[in-house]
C-alpha positions in Angstrom: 69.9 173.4 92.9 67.4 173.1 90.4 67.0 170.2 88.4 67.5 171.4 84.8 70.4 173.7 86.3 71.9 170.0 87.9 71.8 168.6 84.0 73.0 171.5 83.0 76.3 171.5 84.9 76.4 167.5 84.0 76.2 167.9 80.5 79.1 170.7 80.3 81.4 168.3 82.7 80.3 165.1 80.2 81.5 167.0 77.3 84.5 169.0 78.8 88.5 168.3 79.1 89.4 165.8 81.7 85.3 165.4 82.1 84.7 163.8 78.5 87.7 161.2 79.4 86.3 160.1 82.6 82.7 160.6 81.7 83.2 158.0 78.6 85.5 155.3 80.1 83.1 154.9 83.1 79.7 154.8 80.2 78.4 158.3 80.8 76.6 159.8 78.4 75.0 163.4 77.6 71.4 164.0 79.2 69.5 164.9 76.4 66.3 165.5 78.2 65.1 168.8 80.4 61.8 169.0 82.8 59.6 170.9 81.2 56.4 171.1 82.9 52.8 171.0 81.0 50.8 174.1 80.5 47.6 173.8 82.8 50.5 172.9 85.8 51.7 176.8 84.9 48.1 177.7 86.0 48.5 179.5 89.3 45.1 178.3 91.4 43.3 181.0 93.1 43.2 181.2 96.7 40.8 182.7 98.7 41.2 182.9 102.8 
C-alpha cells in the first residue's frame, strides 16, 4: 500500500463511527499531512545502455 493511500484509510477510520471513539480515547488524532514529492524528483533521468 502506498503511503498517502495508508493515511488515507487512517484518516477515514479516525473520523468514522466506532473509529472516532476508539481513535480519541487512546490520543489519536487526524494526519493532516500527505507526501508530496518536489518537482526536480518528478524529473525522470535519461538512461542510455
Amino acid at each position: 500500500m502506498r503511503y498517502n493511500e495508508a493515511v488515507r484509510d487512517y484518516n477515514v477510520t479516525v473520523r468514522m463511527f466506532p473509529g472516532n471513539i476508539i481513535a480519541s480515547l487512546n490520543g489519536y488524532k487526524v494526519a493532516s499531512e500527505y507526501f508530496k514529492a518536489e518537482e526536480k524528483a518528478k524529473i525522470v533521468p535519461e538512461v542510455k545502455f
